[in-house]
N, C-alpha and C positions, 0 to 999 in steps of 0.2 A: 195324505189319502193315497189307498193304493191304486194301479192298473183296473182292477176291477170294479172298485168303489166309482172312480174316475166315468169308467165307461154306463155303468148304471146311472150314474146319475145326470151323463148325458144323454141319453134313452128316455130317462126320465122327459125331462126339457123337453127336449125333439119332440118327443110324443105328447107334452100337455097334463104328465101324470105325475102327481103330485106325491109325496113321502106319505105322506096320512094316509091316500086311496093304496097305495100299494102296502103301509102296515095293515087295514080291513081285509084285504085284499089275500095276502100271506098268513097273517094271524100273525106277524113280527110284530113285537111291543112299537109302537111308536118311536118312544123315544133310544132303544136301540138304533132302528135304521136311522134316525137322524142322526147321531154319533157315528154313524157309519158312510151315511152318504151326503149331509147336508155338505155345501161346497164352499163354505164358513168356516164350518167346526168339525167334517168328519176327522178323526180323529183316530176311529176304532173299527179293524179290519173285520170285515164279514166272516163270519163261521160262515167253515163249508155248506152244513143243511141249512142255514140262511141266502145262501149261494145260489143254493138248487134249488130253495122253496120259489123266489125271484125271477129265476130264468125259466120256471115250471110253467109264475103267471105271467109273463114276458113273453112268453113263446120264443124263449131264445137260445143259442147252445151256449150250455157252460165253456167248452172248450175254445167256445170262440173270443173266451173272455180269458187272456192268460196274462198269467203275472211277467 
């Protein structure tokens, strides 16, 4: 899992927010963000505009999440 995977999906935790509420949440398939963030099986690196859709509902800066 990368730097940013990583970081989201402690965010995630921290905050109480689950992969599900944040695929509804982005319109990301489900089971994309799990391949991406679950902290098990992520596996597979976010696309950029999956990146940005994230940190759009996140309120958070992309740049502060670097590789």
């Amino acid at each position: 899992m990368d730097k940013s995977n990583k970081a989201i999906s402690k965010y995630l935790a921290d905050n109480g927010m689950t992969i599900k509420h944040l695929s509804e949440k982005t319109h990301i398939p489900y089971p994309t963000l799990f391949r991406s963030l679950s902290t098990t099986q992520g596996t597979r690196s976010l696309r950029a505009d999956e990146l940005i859709a994230i940190c759009k509902e996140l309120k958070i800066d992309p740049l502060s999440i670097k590789e």
